[in-house]
N, C-alpha and C positions, 0 to 999 in steps of 0.2 A: 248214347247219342252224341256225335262229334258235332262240336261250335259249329256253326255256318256262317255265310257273310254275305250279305247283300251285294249283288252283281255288281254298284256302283263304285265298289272300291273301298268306301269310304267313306268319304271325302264329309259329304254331309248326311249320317247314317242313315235318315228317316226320310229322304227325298223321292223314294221311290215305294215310299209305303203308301199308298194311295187307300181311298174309302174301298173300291174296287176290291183291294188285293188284302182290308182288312176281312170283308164280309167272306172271298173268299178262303181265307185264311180258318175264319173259325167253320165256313161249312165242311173245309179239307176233312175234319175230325169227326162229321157227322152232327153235326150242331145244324137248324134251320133257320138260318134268321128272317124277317120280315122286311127286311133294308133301312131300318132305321138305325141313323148310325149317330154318337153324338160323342164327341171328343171331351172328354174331361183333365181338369187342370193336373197337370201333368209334365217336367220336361227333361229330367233323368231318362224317364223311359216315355214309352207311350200308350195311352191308356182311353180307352172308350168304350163306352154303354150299349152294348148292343143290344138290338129287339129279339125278340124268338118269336116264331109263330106261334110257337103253343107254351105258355109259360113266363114270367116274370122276365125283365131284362136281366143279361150277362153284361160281367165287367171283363174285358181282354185287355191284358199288359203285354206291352213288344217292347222287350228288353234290348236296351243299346247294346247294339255290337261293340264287340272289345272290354266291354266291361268286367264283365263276371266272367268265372269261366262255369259250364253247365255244373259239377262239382258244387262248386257254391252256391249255384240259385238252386239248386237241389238240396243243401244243407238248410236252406231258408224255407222250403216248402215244407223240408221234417219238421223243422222246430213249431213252423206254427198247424201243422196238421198234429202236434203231438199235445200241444196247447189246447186245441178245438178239442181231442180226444178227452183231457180233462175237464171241460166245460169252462175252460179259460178263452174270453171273447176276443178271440184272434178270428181274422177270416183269412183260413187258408186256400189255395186253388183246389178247384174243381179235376178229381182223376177221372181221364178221358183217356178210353180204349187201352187203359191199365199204366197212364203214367201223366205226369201233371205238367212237366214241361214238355212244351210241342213246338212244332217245327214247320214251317211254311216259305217257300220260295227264298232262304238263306235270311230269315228270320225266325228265333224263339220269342214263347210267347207263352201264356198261361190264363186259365178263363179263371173266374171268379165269380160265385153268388156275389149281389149287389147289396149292399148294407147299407141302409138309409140313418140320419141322424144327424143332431147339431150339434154346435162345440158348446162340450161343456163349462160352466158358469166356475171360471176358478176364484170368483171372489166369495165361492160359498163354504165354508168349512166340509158341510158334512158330503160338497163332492170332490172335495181333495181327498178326504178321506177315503172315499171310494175310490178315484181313482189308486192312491195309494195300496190299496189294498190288493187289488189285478198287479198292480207292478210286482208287488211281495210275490204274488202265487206265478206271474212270468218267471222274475228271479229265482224261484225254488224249483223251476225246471228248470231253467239256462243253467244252473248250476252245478246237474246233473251229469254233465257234458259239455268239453269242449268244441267248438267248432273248429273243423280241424284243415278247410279251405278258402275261410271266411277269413279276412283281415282284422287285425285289432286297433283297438281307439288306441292311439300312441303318442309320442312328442314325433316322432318320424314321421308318420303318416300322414295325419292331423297339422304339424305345423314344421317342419325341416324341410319335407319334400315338395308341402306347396308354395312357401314362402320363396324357394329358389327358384322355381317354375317359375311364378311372376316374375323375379328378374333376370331370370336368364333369355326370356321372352319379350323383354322390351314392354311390360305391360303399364308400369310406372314413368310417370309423366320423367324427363329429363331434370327436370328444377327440383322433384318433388323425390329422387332416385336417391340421394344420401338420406333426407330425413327419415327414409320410408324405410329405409336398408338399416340405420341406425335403431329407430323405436323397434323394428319388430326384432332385430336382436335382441333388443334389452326384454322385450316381451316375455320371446320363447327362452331365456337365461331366468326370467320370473316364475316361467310355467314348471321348467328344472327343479328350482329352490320349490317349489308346492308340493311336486312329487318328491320329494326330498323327506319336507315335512311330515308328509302321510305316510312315508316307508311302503314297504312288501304289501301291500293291500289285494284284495283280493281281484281275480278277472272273472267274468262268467258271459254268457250268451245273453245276450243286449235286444232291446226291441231298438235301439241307437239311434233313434232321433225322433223322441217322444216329446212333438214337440204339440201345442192344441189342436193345430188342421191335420191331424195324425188319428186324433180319436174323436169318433162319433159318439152323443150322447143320444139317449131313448131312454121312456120309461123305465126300462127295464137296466139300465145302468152303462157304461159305457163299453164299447169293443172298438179292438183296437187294429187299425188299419197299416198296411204298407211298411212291412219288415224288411222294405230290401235294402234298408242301411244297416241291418241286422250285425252284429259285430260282437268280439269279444271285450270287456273291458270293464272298466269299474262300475257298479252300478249304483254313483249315485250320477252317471251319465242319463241314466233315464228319470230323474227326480230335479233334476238342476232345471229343467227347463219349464216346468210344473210352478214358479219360483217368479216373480217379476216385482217390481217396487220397492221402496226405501230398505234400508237394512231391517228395519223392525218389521215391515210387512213380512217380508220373503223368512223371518226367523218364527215367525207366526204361520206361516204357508207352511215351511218346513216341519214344523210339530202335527200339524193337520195331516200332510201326509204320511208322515210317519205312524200317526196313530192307526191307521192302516196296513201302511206296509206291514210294520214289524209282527200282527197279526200273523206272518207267513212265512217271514223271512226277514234272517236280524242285519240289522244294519251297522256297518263298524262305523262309529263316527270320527275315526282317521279321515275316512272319505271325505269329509269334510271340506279340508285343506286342499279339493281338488276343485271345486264348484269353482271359483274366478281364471284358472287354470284351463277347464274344459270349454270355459267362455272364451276364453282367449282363443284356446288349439280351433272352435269353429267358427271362430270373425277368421280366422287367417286361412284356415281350408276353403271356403264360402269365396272367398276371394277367387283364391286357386283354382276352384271349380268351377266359378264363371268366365275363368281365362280359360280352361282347359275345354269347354265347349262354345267357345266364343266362335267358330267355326259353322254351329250348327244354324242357321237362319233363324230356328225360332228362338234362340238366345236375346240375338241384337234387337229384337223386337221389341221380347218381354223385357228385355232389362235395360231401355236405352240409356239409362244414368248412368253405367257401369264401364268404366275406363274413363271417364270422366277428370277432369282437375279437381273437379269438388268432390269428388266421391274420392280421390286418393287423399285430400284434404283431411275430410273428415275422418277416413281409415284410420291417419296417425294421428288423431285426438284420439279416437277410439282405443287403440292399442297405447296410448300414454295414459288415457283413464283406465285402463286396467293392468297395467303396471303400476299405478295404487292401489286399486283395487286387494292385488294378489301382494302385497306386504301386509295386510289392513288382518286381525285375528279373524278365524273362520268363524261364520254362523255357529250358534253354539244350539244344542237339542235342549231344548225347555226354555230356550232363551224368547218365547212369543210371549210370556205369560200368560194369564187364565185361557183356557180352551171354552 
């Protein structure tokens, strides 16, 4: 199936996705809805709850044009339909009329069974542990195989390529344009010296951006939602963010997780050396990415703080607090004390 492109050009991808042209989008496949339609928080891609006549609500995801190319949102639906195959609580799409990305009026798109659940409680040990334990058994599949059209978590990607985007875009205030230019070099020269530290480490297939509002919790333990940041890269990319609080908290977090994971899948604790690093490469992408769809209406909306003097303010305190941060010795594994 070759890319499509919404008639409008562009300009503002989703301006012409109307409620109209989603309901008729999923009936295109043979789906009935009831016209109940309810837009959920969403703004990478676009994503709403649909009714069905007969049977539980569907979840339909309308992937930003230019994004991905089909290839890759395709690599992303093996991996977590290969996941699902093991009884690992991924929710992958729904195959309709024998293929799972589909196509409607120069938009792709893909249905989904709906997964209900809260965010899980990470101040409890024994559900870090849990979660830890699914990350292990994703990893010992990602493992298994490379993504071979999916991008990797990088210093390029991550923070070279976005960091020049803001300025080569005018995104930094005039006053504010040497300090910002200055710290986030010294930054990404920090994030260099991390990988440096950690050597040849390993890459594997990422759930890449494991972050809480990513996983549902339920009785029955957590599954885990919305792989399209899916990537190759180190994994303790998907445990770093698992992790919040004083050094001593987060080295107590980290042993809880890990009693988990390693259950499945062993953890090199080089990796280590990469957690203030990875923090760094996504304050500086996050950035990136909200200049890079600052274009879209519903950006300026949701994030009106954003290009702000304060927000670029605080940016490089943030990026000089972690260029101490990343000289400071890595979390160490047993460093929480008693479990």
């Amino acid at each position: 199936m070759g890319a499509m492109q919404p008639t409008n050009g562009g300009a503002h991808p989703y301006s012409e996705l109307t409620p109209d042209r989603v309901l008729n989008a999923i009936e295109s496949v043979g789906l009935r809805c009831d016209g109940r339609l309810l837009a959920l928080n969403s703004y990478e891609n676009r994503v709403f709850q649909v009714g069905m006549e007969q049977g539980p609500p569907l979840v339909a995801k309308f992937y930003r044009p230019r994004r991905w190319s089909d290839a890759a949102i395709l690599e992303e639906h093996a991996f977590t339909r290969d996941l699902a195959g093991r009884e690992i609580p991924a929710v992958p799409p729904l195959e309709i009329q024998g293929r799972t990305l589909l196509d409607f009026e120069g938009f792709r798109f893909a249905v989904f069974p709906r997964r209900g659940g809260r965010a899980p409680e990470l101040g409890d040990p024994s559900v870090l542990e849990w979660l830890g334990r699914f990350i292990g058994r994703i990893h010992a599949v990602g493992a298994l195989e490379p993504f071979r059209h999916r991008p990797a978590l990088d210093l390029q990607s991550f923070g070279i390529e976005p960091r020049e985007y803001l300025l080569a875009h005018g995104f930094i205030p005039a006053d504010l344009d040497e300090a910002y230019r200055g710290v986030s070099a010294q930054a990404l020269e920090g994030v260099r010296r991390c990988y440096d530290r950690a050597g040849a480490v390993r890459t594997l297939r990422l759930h890449g951006d494991c972050h809480v509002g990513n996983v549902l919790w339920t009785d029955d333990g957590p599954h885990f939602v919305d792989f399209d940041d899916s990537r190759m890269g180190p994994a303790v990319q998907d445990l770093w963010m698992l992790l919040s609080g004083e050094r001593a908290d987060m080295a107590r977090q980290l042993d809880d997780v890990l009693a988990g994971y390693e259950d499945f899948f062993e953890f090199d604790p080089r990796e280590l050396h990469l957690v203030e690093a990875l923090r760094t490469l996504r304050l500086i992408h996050y950035s990136g990415w909200l200049a890079r769809r600052w274009d879209d209406p519903a950006f300026p909306a949701a994030f009106p703080w954003f290009n702000t003097q304060r927000y670029w303010q605080d940016r490089i305190l943030e990026l000089r607090e972690q260029i101490a941060l990343m000289d400071e010795p890595p979390l160490a594994i047993g460093g929480g004390g008693n479990r």
